[in-house]
PAMARVO-688290 format. One record per residue (C-alpha): residue number from 1; residue in one letter; x, y, z. Coordinates in steps of 0.05 Angstrom, whole numbers, padded with zeros to 5 digits. Example, Ala and Ser with C-alpha at 12.3 -4.5 7.8 and 13.67 -1.06 7.14 Angstrom:
residues 2
{1,A,{00246,-00090,00156}} {2,S,{00273,-00021,00143}} 
//
This chain:
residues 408
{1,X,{00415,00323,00280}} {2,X,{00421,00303,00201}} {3,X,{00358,00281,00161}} {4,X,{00388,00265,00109}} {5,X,{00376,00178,00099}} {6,X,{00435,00143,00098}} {7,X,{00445,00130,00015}} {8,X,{00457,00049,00022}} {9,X,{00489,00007,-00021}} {10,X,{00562,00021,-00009}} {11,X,{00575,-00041,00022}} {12,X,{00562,-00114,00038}} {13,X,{00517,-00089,00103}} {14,X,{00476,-00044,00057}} {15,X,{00463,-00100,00011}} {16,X,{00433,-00154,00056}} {17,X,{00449,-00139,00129}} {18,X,{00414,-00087,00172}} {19,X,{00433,-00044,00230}} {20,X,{00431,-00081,00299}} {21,X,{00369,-00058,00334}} {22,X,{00365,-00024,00401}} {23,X,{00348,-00071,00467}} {24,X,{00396,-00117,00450}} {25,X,{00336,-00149,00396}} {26,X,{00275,-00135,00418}} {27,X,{00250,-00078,00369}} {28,X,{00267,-00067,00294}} {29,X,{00290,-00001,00304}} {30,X,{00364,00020,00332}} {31,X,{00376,00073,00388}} {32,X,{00400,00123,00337}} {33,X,{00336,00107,00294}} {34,X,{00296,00114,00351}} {35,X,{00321,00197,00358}} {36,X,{00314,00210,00301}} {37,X,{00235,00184,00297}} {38,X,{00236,00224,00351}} {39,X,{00260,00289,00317}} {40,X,{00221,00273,00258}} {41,X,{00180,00330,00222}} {42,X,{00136,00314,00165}} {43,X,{00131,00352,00106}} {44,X,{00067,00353,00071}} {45,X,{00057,00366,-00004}} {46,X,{00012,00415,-00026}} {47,X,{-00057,00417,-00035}} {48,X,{-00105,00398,-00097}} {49,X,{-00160,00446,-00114}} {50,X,{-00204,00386,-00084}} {51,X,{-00159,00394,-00025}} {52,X,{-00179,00463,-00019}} {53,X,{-00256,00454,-00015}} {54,X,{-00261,00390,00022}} {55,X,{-00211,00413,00085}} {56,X,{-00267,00464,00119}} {57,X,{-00310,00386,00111}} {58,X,{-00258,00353,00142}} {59,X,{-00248,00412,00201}} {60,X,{-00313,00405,00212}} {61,X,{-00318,00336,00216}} {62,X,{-00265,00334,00261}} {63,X,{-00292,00387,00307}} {64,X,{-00351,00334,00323}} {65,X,{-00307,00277,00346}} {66,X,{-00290,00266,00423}} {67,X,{-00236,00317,00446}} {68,X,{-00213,00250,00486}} {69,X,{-00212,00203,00423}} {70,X,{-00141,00186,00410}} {71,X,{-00116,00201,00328}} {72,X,{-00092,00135,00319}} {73,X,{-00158,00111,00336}} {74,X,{-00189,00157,00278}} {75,X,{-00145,00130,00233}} {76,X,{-00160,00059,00263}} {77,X,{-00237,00061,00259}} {78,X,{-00221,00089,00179}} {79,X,{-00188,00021,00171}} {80,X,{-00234,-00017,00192}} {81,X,{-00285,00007,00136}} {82,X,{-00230,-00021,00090}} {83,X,{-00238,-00082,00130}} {84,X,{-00309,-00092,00122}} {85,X,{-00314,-00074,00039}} {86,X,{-00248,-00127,00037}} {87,X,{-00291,-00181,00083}} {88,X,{-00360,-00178,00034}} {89,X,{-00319,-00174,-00022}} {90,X,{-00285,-00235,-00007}} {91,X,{-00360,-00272,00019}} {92,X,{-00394,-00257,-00046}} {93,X,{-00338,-00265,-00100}} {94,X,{-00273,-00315,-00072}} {95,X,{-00239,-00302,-00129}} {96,X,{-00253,-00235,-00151}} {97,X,{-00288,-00259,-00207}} {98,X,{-00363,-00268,-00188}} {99,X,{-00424,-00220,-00191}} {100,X,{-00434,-00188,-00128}} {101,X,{-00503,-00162,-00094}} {102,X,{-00516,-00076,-00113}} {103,X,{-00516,-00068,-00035}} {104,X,{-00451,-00087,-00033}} {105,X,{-00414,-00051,-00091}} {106,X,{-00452,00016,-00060}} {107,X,{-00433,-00006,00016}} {108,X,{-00361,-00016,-00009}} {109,X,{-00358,00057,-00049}} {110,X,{-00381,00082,00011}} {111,X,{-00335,00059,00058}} {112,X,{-00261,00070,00018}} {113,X,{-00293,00144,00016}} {114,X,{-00308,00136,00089}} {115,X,{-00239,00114,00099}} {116,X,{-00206,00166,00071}} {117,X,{-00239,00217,00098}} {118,X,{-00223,00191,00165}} {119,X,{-00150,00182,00140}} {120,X,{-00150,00268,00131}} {121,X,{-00179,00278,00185}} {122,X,{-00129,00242,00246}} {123,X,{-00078,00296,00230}} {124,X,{-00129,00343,00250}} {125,X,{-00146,00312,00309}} {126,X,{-00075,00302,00331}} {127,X,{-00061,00370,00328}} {128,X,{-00135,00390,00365}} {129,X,{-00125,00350,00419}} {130,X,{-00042,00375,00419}} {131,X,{-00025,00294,00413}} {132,X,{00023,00303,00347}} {133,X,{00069,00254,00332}} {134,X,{00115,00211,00290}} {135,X,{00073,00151,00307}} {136,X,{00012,00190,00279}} {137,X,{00054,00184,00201}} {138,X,{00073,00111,00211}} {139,X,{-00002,00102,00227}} {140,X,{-00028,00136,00172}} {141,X,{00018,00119,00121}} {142,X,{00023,00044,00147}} {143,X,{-00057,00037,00135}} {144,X,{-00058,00071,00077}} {145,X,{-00010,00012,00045}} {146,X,{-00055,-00045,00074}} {147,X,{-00113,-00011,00043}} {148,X,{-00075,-00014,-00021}} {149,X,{-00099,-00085,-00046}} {150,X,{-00165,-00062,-00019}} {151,X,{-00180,-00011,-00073}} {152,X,{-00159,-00068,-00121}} {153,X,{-00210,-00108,-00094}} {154,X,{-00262,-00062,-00095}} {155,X,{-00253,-00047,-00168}} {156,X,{-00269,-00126,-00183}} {157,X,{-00324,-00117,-00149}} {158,X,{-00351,-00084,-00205}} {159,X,{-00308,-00107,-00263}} {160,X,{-00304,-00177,-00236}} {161,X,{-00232,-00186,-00265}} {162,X,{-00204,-00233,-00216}} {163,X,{-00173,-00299,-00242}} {164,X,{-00121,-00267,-00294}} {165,X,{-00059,-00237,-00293}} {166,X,{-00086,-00179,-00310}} {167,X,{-00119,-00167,-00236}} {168,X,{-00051,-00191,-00204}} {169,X,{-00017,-00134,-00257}} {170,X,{-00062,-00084,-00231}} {171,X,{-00055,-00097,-00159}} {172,X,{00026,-00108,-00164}} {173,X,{00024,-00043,-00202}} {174,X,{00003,-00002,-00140}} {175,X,{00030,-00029,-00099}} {176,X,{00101,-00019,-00129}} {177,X,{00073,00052,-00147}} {178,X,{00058,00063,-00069}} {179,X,{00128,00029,-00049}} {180,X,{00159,00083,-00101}} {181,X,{00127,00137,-00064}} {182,X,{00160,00118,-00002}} {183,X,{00221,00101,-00032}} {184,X,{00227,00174,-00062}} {185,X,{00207,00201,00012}} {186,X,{00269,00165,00034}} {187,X,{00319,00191,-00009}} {188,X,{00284,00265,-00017}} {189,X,{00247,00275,00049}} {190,X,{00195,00293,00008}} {191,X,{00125,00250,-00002}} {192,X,{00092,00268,-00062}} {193,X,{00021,00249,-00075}} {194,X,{-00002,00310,-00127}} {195,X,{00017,00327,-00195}} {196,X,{-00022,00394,-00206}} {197,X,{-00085,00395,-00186}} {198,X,{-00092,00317,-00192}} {199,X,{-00075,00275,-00124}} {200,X,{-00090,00226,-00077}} {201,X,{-00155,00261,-00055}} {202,X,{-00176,00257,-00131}} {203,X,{-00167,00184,-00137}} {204,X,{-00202,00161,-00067}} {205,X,{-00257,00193,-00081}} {206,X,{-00266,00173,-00155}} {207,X,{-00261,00103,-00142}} {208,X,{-00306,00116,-00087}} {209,X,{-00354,00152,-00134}} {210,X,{-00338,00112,-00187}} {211,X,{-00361,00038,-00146}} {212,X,{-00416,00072,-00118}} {213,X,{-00447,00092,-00189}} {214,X,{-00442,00013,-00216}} {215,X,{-00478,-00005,-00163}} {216,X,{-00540,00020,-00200}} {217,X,{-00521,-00005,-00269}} {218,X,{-00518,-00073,-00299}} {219,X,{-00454,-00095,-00291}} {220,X,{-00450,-00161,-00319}} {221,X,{-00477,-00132,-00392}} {222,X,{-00427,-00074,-00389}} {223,X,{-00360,-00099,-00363}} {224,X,{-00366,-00169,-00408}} {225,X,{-00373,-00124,-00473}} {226,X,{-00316,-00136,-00519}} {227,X,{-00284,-00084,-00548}} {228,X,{-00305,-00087,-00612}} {229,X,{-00383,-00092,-00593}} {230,X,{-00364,-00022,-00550}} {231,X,{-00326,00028,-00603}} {232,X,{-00345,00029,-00668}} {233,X,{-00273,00027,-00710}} {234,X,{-00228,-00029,-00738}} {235,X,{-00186,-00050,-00682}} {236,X,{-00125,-00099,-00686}} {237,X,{-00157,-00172,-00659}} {238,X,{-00128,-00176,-00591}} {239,X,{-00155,-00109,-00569}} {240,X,{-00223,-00122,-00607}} {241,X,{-00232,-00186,-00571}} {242,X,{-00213,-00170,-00496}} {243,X,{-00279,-00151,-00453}} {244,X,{-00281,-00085,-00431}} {245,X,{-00269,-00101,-00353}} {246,X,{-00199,-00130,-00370}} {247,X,{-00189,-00070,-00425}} {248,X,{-00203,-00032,-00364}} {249,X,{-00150,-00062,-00320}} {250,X,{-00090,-00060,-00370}} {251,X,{-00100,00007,-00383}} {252,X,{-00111,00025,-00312}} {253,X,{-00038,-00007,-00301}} {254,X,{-00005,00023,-00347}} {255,X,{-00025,00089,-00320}} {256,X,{00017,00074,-00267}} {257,X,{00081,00069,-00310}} {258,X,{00094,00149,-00323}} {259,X,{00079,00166,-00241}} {260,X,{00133,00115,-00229}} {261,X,{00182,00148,-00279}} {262,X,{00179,00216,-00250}} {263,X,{00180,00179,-00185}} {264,X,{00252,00149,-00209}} {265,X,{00270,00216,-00241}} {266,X,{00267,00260,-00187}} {267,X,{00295,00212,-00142}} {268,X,{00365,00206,-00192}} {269,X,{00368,00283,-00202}} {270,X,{00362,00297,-00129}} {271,X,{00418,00338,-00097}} {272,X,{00429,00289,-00041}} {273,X,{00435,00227,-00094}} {274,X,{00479,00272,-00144}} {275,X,{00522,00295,-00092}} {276,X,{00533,00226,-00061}} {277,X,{00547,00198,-00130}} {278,X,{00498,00143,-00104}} {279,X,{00439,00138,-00166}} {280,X,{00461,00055,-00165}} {281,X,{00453,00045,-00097}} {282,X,{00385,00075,-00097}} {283,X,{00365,00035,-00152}} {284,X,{00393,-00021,-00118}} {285,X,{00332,-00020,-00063}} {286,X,{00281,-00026,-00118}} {287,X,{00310,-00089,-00125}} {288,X,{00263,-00127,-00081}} {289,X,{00198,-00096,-00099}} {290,X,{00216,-00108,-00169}} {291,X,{00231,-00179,-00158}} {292,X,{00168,-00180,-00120}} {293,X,{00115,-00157,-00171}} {294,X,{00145,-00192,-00230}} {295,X,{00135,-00257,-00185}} {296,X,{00059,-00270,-00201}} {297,X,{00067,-00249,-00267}} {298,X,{00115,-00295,-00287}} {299,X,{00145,-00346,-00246}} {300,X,{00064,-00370,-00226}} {301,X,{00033,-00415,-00275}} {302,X,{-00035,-00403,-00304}} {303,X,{-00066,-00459,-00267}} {304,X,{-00041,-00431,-00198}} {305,X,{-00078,-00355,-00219}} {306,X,{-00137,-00391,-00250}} {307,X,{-00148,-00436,-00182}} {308,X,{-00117,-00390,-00127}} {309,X,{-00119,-00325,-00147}} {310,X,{-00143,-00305,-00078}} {311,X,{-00084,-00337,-00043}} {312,X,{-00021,-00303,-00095}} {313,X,{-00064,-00237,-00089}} {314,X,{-00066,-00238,-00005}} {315,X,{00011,-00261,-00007}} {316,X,{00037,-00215,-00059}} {317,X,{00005,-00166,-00017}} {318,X,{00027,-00186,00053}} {319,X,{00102,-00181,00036}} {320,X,{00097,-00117,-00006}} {321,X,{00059,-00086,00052}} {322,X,{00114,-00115,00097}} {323,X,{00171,-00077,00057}} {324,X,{00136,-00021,00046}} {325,X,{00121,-00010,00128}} {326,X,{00195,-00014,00142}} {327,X,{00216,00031,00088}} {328,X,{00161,00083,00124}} {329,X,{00194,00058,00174}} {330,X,{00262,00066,00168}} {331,X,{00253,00129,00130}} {332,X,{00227,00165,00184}} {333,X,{00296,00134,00229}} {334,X,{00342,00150,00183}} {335,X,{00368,00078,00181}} {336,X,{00392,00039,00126}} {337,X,{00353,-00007,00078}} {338,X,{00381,-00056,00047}} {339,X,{00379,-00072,-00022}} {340,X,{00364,-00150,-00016}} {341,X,{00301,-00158,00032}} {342,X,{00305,-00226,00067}} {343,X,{00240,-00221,00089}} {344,X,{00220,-00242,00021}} {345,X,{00248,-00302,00014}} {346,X,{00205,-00342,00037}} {347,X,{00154,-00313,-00015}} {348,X,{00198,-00326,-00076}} {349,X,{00214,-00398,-00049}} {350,X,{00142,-00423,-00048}} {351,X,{00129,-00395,-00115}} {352,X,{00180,-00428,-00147}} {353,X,{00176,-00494,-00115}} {354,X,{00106,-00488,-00135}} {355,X,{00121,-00467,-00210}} {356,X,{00176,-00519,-00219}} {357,X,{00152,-00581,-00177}} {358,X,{00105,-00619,-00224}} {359,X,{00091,-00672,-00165}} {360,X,{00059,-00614,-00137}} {361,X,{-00024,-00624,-00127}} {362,X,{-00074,-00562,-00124}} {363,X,{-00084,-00592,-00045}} {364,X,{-00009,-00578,-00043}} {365,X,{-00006,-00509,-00070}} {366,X,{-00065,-00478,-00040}} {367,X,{-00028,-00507,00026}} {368,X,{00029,-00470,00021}} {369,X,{00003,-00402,-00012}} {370,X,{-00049,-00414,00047}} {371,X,{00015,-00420,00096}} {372,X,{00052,-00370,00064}} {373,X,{-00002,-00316,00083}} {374,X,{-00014,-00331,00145}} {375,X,{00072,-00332,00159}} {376,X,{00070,-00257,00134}} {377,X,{00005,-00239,00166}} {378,X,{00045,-00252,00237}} {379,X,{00103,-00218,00197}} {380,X,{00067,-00169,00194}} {381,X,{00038,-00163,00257}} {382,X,{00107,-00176,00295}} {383,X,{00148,-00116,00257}} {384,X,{00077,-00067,00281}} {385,X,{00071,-00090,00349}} {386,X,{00149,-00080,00367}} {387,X,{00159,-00024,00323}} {388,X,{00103,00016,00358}} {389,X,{00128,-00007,00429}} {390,X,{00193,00033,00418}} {391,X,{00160,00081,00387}} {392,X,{00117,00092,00449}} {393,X,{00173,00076,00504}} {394,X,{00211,00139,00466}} {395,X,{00163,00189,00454}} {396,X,{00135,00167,00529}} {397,X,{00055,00165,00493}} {398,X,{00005,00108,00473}} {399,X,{-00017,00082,00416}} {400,X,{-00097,00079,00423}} {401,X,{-00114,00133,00476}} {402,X,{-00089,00200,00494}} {403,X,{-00028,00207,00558}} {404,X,{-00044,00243,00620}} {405,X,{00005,00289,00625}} {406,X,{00041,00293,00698}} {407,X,{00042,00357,00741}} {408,X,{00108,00370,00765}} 
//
């Protein structure tokens, strides 16, 4: 059976229209998809030099959980410190702008690290208790993009950058970074999350690190410093004038910008692209996420980030995490995605009725952003729950506890 992704774009179908899914509708993924989950190997990059020295940690850990504790339920349990920091983050500071109490900067740095280790040690559990499995990847990769807009949070928990577009450039940053990652996975069958000795592992636990330390400093007098009070040169006026926390975030974003040109590079100087003469139609499926992230940035007025930053931020999320699933998704099936998501429509409709209705009241926008989340939350939630049913009809295992096995 081919793994090679089918290279979309050749056609109307590949633009906007999807393959028919198995059970005449009831799942997202078609009978041939299903297969090839089911044939699906994963190939992991290689390992940092932090890699190296934390894995007899993570063995270890993992040798102390229940040999009856189902993977996905590591993973799960990993998530759900995401959910907490997220929840107390949200209490304290509604729009990601407010001080919040030194417990809970230190209880959030403590629980992405917690996360993450978790999140490297489910593999390792899978393959203790012999449970491996495609579903164990979409799992794993599907949390880590929720937890995405977590980290974001977690760094205004310090910084308290929230009401700008410089917190919504950050966030749409990553997030288009992560959706790169899994768009290069789908046309290389390779996931890359090193360069060198710098990866993943590296940045979790920095930020980690990184929250944990300002909870002991005094964060208020540090990240509202301008510039100009903080290095001691001549620098042009807008620099000199920008606090450090935003400083911070711009630069932090434009870090991003060289990970997602190699991303692009070695995606259009792959053999499988080359060969196939299809660089355009791969480009094509950036489309969306493009569209996406450039959404908040510029379509949104200023009032609408000042007011409901919360609201754009969970939104913007929602549907990049949406499109980003699926791509795992259908990366793993080997099934076509097309260029044009129409699951996003609805997002780019409300933010330009929003942005070009001047009848419309702050009652009536925070409605509809309100709406709008909660319409991709079950989004969300629907594509999971019936993806993971097939899933879990085909590979004849569930989703939160280990299968008996049958003596024949």
């Amino acid at each position: 059976m081919s793994t090679t992704p089918p290279l979309n774009g050749t056609n109307i179908h590949a633009w906007m229209f999807e393959p028919v899914p198995a059970n005449n509708g009831d799942g997202f993924l078609t009978t041939d998809g299903l297969e090839h989950i089911a044939h699906h190997k994963y190939k992991s990059g290689t390992y940092t030099y932090l890699d190296n020295k934390l894995n007899p940690i993570w063995q270890y850990l993992t040798e102390l959980l229940p040999i009856t504790l189902a993977p996905n339920m590591v993973t799960t349990i990993g998530g759900l410190h995401c959910a907490i920091a997220y929840a107390l983050i949200w209490y304290y500071s509604p729009h990601f702008d407010g001080a919040v109490p030194d417990w809970v900067v230190f209880l959030c740095g403590y629980c992405s690290m917690a996360y993450y280790t978790l999140d490297c040690m489910d593999g390792k559990q899978a393959r203790r208790t012999n449970t491996s499995s495609p579903l164990g990847q979409l799992f794993d990769h599907g949390f880590d993009c929720l937890n995405t807009p977590v980290y974001i949070a977690l760094v205004s928990s310090f910084t308290m950058c929230g009401r700008s577009r410089s917190y919504l450039c950050l966030q749409v940053c990553m997030q288009f970074g992560f959706f790169m990652a899994q768009w290069e996975e789908y046309y290389t069958d390779y996931l890359p999350h090193a360069t060198g000795n710098f990866g993943v592992t590296e940045v979790n636990y920095g930020i980690g690190i990184f929250t944990i330390i300002n909870s002991f400093v005094d964060r208020d007098r540090i990240w509202k410093s301008r510039m100009e009070d903080i290095i001691p040169v001549t620098l042009p006026p807008t620099i000199a004038e920008l606090e450090l926390r935003y400083f911070a975030v711009i630069v932090s974003s434009i870090i991003f910008t060289p990970i997602m040109l190699l991303s692009l590079y070695r995606v259009m100087t792959h053999k499988k692209v080359c060969d196939n003469h299809n660089h355009l139609s791969a480009a094509s499926t950036l489309t969306t996420p493009l569209l996406i992230a450039a959404t908040p940035l510029l379509l949104l007025p200023d009032s609408v980030v000042l007011n409901h930053c919360r609201s754009v931020s969970i939104a913007t999320a929602l549907v990049f995490c949406l499109l980003t699933v699926k791509m795992i998704c259908y990366s793993m099936a080997n099934m076509t995605y097309a260029s044009f998501q129409v699951e996003a429509l609805p997002y780019f409709v409300v933010c330009a009725w929003i942005r070009l209705d001047g009848n419309m009241t702050e009652v009536g926008t925070s409605f509809f952003l309100r709406y709008l989340c909660l319409w991709y939350v079950g989004r969300l939630l629907n594509f999971a729950r019936r993806t993971i049913h097939q899933i879990c009809e085909r590979l004849d295992i569930f989703c939160f506890s280990i299968k008996t096995k049958k003596v024949e």
